[in-house]
N, C-alpha and C positions, 0 to 999 in steps of 0.2 A: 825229698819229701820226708822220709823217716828220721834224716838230718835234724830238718827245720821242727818235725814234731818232738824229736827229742830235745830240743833245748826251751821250746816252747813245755812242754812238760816240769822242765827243772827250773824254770821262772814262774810255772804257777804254784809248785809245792812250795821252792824257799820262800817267798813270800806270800804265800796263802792266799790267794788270787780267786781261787773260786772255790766255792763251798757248797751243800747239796739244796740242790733247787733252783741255785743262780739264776737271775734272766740278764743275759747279758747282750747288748747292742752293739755288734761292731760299729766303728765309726767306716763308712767304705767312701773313702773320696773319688775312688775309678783309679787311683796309683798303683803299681806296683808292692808295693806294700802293705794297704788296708785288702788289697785283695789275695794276696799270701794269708794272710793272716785269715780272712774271713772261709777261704780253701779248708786250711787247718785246724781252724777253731771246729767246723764243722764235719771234718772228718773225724775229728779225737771225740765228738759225743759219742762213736760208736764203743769206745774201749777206755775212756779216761773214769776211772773208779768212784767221782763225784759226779752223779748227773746233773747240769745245768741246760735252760734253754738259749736256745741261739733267735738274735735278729740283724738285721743290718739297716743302719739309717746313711742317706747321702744327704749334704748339707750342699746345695748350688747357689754360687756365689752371686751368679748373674751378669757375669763378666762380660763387658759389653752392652748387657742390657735385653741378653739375649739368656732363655733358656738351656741348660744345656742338655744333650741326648743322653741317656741313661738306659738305652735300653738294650743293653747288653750283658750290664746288669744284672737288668732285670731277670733278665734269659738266666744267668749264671744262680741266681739266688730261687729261682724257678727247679734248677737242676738240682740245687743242694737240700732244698726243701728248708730255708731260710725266709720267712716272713720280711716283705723288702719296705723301707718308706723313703720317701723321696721329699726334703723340705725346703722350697725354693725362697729364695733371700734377692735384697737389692745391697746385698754386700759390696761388691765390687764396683756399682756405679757408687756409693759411699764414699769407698775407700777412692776412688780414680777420677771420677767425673767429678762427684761434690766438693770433697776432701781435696781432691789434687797431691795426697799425700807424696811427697820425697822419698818417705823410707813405709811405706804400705806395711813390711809383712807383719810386724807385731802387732797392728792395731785390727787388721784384717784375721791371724790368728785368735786375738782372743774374741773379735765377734762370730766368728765363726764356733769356736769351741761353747760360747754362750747358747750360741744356736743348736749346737747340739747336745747340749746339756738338757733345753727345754724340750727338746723333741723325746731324749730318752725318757724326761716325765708322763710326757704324753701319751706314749704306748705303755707307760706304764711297768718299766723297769729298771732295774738297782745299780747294776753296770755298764760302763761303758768302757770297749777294750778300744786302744789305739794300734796302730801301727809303725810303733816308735822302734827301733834294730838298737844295736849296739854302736852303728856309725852316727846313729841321732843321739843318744846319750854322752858320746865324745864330745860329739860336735859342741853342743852345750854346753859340754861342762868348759871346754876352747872359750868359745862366745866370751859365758858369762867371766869369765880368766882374763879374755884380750880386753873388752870391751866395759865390764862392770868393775873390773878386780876386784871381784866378790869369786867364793867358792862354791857352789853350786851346780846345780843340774833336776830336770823334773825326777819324780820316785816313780821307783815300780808300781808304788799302787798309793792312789792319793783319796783321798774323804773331803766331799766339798759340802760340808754343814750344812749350805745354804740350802742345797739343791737335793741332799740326801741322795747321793748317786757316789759310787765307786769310780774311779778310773784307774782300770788295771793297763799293764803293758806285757803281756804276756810275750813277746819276741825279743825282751830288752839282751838273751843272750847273741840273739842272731846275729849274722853280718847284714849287709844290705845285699853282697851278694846270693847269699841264702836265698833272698826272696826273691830276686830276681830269677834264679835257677828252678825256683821252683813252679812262679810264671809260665815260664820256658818249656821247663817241663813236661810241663800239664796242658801247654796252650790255653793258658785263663787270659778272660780279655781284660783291657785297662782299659779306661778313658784320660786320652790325653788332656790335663791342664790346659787355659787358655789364659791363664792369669799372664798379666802383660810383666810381671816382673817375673817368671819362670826363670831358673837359671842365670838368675841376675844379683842374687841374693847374698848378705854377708855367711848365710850358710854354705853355698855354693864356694866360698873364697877358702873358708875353712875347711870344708871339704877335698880342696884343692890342697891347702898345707898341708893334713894330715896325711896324702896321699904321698908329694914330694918326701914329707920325713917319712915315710913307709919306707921308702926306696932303703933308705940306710939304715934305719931302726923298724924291721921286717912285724916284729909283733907290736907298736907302738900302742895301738888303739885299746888290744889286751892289755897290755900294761896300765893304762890311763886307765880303764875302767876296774883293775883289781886293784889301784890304788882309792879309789872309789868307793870301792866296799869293804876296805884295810881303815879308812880314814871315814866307815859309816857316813859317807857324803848324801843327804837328801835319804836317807833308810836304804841306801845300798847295800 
């Protein structure tokens, strides 16, 4: 936990991520990750030196067609004293049923990310924090390398004109393990996914190489991302 919050600390200083008065929205999918993140974010308002407010919004894809339970959630943003909103979509009959999409997750992430862009307006604040680690910033920069042969990867902290909201990534130095230990930890609940391509994804493949070359090249993923911020890649 003091881990996770010290590196979460030193991604919001080197990139100035929050500043005093913030209102800032976690995005909480029910993963392992949006809910590390939403843990810590709301723990650090007791002692982090800029005060900001905290919310959490869940974007439901409607996978299946079906609502999905959130109320565990709820319970947990109850406990932390986290103002919770819940914004239900036909994303996933879109993407599945109408669509018949082949390759779903990018056109499914950025309707989703759309979706909660509009939602953070609606309540009426500035930020929105993700739940992006250091094994998703790899991963990406992989991707867009294998797949685009472009150099890239998202930023720590992005400005989207249109929508006049921030998106910070305040975990960008974590691992994935981080969050999961700290799940664990604390016994915080998730809600598992129901997306029919779950684990099926060119992330998941990537995920898989980077783990193989771990074997032999032990700090790979550090190295990839201090090359990252050596080579200013996306305001690294």
């Amino acid at each position: 936990m003091q881990k996770m919050m010290s590196y979460m600390r030193s991604a919001m200083e080197k990139y100035n991520m929050v500043t005093e008065g913030d209102k800032i929205a976690v995005g909480l999918s029910g993963g392992k990750d949006s809910v590390a993140l939403l843990w810590c974010l709301a723990r650090m308002r007791l002692f982090y030196p800029v005060k900001y407010e905290l919310s959490a919004i869940t974007i439901d894809p409607g996978f299946g067609g079906h609502e999905t339970d959130y109320s565990v959630l709820e319970e947990l943003c109850d406990k932390i004293e986290v103002p919770y909103h819940i914004k239900r979509t036909h994303i996933g009959e879109i993407i599945f049923d109408v669509r018949k999409e082949e390759n779903p997750c990018s056109l499914c992430a950025r309707m989703r990310r759309g979706a909660l862009h509009d939602a953070v307006k609606e309540i009426g604040y500035g930020k929105v924090a993700l739940g992006h680690h250091m094994d998703d910033a790899v991963e990406t920069f992989m991707m867009n390398l294998f797949h685009e042969a472009r150099i890239g990867c998202f930023s720590p902290v992005t400005y989207l004109s249109r929508k006049d909201i921030y998106m910070i990534r305040p975990m960008i130095f974590a691992r994935e393990s981080d969050c999961a230990r700290v799940v664990r930890k604390e016994e915080l609940p998730i809600v598992k996914s129901i997306c029919p391509a779950d684990e099926k994804t060119e992330r998941e493949r990537t995920k898989e190489l980077l783990n193989s070359l771990e074997k032999r090249y032990p700090d790979i993923r550090y190295k990839i991302l201090g090359a990252m911020q050596r080579g200013n890649i996306n305001g690294f």
